[in-house]
Every structure is written in C-alpha cells, then in structure tokens.
C-alpha positions as a printed NumPy array, in Angstrom:
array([[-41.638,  16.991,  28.483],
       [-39.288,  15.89 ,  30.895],
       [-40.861,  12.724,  32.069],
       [-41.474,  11.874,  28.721],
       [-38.017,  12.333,  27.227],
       [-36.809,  10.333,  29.782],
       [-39.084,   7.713,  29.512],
       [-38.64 ,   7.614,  25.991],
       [-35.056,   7.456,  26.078],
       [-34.856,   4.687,  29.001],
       [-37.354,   2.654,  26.239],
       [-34.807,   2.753,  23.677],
       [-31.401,   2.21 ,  26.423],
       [-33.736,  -1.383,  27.153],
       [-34.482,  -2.41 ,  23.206],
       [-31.027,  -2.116,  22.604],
       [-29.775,  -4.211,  25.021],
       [-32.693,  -6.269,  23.655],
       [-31.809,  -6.555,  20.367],
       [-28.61 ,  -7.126,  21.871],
       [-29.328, -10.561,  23.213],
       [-31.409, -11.39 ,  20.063],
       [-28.393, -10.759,  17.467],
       [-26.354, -13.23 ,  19.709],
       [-28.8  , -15.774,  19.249],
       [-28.885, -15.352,  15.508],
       [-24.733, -15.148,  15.314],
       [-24.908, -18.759,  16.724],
       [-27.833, -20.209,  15.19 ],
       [-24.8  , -22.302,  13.689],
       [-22.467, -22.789,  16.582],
       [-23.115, -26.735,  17.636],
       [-24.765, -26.912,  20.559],
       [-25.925, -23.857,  21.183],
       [-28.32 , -22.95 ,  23.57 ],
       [-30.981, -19.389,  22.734],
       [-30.983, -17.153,  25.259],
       [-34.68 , -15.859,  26.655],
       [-35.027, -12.057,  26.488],
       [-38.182, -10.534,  27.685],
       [-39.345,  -6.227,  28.138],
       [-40.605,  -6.226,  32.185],
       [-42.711,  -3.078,  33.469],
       [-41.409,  -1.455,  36.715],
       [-42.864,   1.817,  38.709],
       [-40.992,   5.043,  38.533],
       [-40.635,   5.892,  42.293],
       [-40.823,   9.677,  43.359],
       [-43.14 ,  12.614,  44.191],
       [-46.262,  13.183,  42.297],
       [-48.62 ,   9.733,  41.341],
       [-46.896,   6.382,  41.088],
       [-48.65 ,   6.023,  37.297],
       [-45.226,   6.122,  35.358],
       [-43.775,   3.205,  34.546],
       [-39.875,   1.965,  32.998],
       [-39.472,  -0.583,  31.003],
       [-36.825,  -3.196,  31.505],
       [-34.728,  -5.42 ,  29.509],
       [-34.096,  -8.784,  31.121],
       [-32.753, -12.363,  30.282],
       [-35.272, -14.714,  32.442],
       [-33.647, -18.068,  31.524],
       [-32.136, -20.098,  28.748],
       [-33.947, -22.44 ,  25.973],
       [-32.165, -26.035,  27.15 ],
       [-34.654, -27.777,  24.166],
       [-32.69 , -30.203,  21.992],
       [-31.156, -29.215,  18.687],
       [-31.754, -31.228,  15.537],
       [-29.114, -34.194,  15.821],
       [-27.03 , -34.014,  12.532],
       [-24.786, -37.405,  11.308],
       [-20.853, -36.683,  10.93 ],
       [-19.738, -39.958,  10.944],
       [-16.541, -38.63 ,  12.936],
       [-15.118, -40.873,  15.557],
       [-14.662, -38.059,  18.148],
       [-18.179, -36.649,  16.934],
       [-20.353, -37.06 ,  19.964],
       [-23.945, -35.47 ,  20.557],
       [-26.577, -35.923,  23.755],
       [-29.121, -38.413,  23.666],
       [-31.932, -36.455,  25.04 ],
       [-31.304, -35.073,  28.192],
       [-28.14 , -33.924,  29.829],
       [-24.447, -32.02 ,  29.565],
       [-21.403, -32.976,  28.993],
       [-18.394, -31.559,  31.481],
       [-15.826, -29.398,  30.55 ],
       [-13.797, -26.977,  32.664],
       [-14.023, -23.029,  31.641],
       [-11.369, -20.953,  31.475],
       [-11.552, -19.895,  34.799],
       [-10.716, -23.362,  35.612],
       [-14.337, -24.183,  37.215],
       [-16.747, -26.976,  36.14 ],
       [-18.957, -26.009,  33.466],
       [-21.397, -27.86 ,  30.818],
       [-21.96 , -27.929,  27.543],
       [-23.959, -29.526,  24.408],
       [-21.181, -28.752,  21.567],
       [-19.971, -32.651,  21.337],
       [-17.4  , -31.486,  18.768],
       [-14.373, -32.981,  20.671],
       [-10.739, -33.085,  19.47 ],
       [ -7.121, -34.053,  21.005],
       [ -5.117, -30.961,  21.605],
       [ -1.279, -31.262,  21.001],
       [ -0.639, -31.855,  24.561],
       [ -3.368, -34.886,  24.926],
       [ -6.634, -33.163,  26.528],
       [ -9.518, -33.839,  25.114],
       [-11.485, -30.914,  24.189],
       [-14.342, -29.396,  22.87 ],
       [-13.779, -27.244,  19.307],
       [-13.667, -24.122,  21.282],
       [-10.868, -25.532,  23.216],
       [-12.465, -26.413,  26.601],
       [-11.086, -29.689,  28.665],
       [-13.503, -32.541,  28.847],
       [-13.341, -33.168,  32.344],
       [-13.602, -37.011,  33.618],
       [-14.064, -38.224,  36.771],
       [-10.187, -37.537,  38.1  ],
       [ -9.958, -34.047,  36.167],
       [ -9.453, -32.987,  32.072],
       [ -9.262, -36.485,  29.969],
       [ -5.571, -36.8  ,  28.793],
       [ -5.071, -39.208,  25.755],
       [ -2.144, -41.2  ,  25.203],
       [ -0.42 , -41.809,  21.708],
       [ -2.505, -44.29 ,  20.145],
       [ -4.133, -45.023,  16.435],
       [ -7.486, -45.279,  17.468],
       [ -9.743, -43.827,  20.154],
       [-13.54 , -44.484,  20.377],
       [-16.44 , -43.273,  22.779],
       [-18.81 , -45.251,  24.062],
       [-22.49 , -44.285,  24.59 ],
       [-21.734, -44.086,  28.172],
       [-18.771, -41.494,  27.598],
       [-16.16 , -44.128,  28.205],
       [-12.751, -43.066,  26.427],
       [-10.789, -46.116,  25.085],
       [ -7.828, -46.109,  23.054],
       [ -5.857, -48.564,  20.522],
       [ -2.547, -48.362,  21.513],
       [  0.162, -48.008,  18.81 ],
       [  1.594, -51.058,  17.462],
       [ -0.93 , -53.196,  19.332],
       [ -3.567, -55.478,  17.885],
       [ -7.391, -54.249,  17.137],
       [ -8.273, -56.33 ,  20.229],
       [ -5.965, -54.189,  22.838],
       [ -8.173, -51.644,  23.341],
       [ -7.084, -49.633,  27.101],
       [ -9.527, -47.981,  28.853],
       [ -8.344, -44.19 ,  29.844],
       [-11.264, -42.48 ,  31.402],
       [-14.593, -41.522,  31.099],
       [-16.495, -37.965,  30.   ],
       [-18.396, -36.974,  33.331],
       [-22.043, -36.699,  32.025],
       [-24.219, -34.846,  34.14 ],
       [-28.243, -33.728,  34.094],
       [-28.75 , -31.531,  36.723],
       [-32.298, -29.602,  36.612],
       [-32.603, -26.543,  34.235],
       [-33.655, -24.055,  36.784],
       [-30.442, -24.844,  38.756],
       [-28.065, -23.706,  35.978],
       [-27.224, -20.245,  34.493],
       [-25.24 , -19.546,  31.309],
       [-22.292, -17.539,  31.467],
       [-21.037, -14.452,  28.435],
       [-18.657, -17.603,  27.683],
       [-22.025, -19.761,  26.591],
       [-21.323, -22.039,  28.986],
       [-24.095, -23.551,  31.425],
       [-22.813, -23.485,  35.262],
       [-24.613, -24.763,  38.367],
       [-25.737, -21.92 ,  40.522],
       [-23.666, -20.96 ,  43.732],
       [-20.436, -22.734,  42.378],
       [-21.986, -25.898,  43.147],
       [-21.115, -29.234,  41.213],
       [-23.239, -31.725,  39.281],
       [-23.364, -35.012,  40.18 ],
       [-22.451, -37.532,  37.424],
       [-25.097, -39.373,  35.892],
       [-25.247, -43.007,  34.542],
       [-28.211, -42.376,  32.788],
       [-27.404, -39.869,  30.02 ],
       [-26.176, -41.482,  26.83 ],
       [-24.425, -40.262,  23.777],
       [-24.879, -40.839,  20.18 ],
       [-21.881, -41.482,  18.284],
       [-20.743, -39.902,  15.179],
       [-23.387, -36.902,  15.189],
       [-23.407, -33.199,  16.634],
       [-26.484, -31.498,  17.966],
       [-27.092, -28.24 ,  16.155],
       [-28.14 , -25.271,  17.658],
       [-31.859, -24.623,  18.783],
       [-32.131, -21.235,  17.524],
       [-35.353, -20.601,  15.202],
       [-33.66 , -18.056,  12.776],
       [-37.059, -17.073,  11.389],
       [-38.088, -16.249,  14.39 ],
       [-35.221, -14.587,  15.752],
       [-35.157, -12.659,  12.285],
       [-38.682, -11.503,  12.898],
       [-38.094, -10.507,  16.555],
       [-35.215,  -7.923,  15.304],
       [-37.169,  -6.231,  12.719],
       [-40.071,  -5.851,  15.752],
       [-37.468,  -4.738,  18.161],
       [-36.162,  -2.171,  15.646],
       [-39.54 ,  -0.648,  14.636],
       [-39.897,  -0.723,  18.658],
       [-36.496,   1.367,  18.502],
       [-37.618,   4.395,  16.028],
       [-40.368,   4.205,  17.825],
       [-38.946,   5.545,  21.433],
       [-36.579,   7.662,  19.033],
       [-39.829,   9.509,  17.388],
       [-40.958,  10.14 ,  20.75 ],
       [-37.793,  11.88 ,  21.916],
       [-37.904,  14.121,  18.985],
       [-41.334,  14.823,  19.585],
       [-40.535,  15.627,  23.011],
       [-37.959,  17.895,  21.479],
       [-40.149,  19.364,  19.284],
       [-42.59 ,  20.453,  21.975],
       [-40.265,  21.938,  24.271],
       [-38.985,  24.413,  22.018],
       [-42.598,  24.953,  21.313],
       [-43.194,  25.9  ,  24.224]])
C-alpha cells in the first residue's frame, strides 16, 4: 500500500504543477503578445530494490508556442505589432537583453520607450530615450523619428531604432517574467528583415477553449490520484 500511496500522491504533486502552467496560460489569454507555455505528463522508472516495473510521472514544460497571435487594428501611433516572424528587444529587469511580442509601447516620464509592462525598448546604443517633441512615428523597420516642438511637419529627427531580432525558436527560453531570452546569456543579432505593422497589437495565442478543456481533464486527473490515496488508506487499515 506503500508503493501505491506514494505513487498516487507523486501523480497528484505533478497535475498540480500541471494545472499550474495551464491556469497561467488562460490568465493571459488577454495579455498582448503573449506566448502559451507547453506542458506535457513524462513517465520515468522508480529506481530501487525489487523489479524496475514502477513508474513516476512527471510534470514538465518542453518548450513555448512562438505561433503568431491574431493581429488586432488600434490605430495608435506607438501601437506596433510583428509582421510574421521575429521579437522585438527590450531589457528585463535584471538589466539583460530580452524579447518580446507585446508591441504596446509608451514614453515613460523620463523619455524611455517602453513596453506597457514597463520594459526599455532597447536600440542599437542601449534603451531608446525620446526627446520632447509633438509627434513620434515608427517605421516598419523600427526606426524612431520624432517632430520636434515648434518645428514644421517636415523636420522630422531621427533618434534611434528598435533592435528587431529573429533568432531560432529552439535557441530561446521564456523566463517566470514571460519574457523570451537567448540561451547561455547569449545575444541576438539584429535583423533587417523583420518588419512591423503600424497601429495594431498582436493578441495572445492562447486557445481558451482548449486551455478550458485541458483544466477540467487535469482536474478529473486530480480526484483521480486523490481516490487512489484514499483507497490506499482504506486498505491499510483493512488490513
């Protein structure tokens, strides 16, 4: 009854963690940008005396779901979304590179550009700082120009560019942050070829049907382990 209690009970530790990951994805299905995370149940041998027949099960996150989101208009000037392929720079709190798809950019009070949850947009010299000015527009290639105050429509000043980047999916990992980051603290190099579409966001690629459907399965998976324990229970004061 041992084995089985245990087994039981290491079942249910994994469907949590699970569901976990699932509820996550659902919480965000309307955060711009956002990026599912892949959750799968792996099989691995209990190791000791006797027969290796037992097995554990295993909660783990294999990889992330980089698919495009659903590109939806704004019509806002510092609205910017992906055109296909590709991240857009930003540096994460702990001041290293990261990437993201959220294109939902702002000026902060001190000048940096910045995503909505407050991240830098990093250029090619470091965060993008904006000068006063009464209009700023971004150009399908990320360049950053601004209308400086006073001046006529035709005065436009360059001030940087957003460092687009498109490294390959298996070479990034996402952080608890939801950030994407290159593997081994390495950098992306920038890339010429990744565009942006102005005056739209890219939603998030969570299916909530499905991720609905997956937590009712992972819960009936839950009382399931939880029946066996009391069973378990049941027969060792049986016996």
């Amino acid at each position: 009854m041992d084995r089985m209690l245990y087994i039981a009970a290491d079942g249910a530790s994994q469907i949590q963690q699970a569901q976990a990951v699932n509820a996550n994805n659902l919480a965000n299905v309307s955060t711009t940008g956002f990026k599912a995370q892949f959750e799968a149940l792996r099989a691995l041998p209990v190791y000791g005396p006797g027969y290796a027949s037992r097995v554990h099960a295993e909660s783990v996150t294999p990889g992330v779901d980089v698919s495009s989101g659903t590109l939806m208009s704004t019509g806002r000037s510092l609205d910017v979304a992906v055109d296909g392929q590709g991240w857009i720079a930003v540096q994460a709190p702990d001041g290293r590179e990261a990437y993201t798809r959220a294109g939902d950019l702002r000026v902060s009070a001190t000048g940096v550009l910045e995503t909505g949850a407050g991240h830098p947009v990093l250029g090619d010299g470091g965060p993008l700082t904006i000068p006063d000015a009464q209009q700023l527009e971004i150009a399908a290639d990320g360049t950053v120009s601004v209308l400086p105050v006073g001046q006529a429509p035709s005065t436009l000043a360059v001030v940087g560019r957003i460092r687009l980047v498109n490294p390959p999916a298996g070479a990034l990992t996402k952080g608890d942050d939801g950030l994407m980051r290159m593997q081994n603290d390495a950098t992306a190099p920038a890339d010429a070829r990744v565009r942006l579409t102005r005056g739209a966001l890219e939603s998030s690629n969570v299916n909530s049907i499905e991720a609905l459907t997956t937590m009712i399965d992972l819960a009936r998976q839950f009382e399931t382990q939880v029946k066996l324990m009391k069973t378990a229970e049941e027969n060792d004061a049986a016996s």
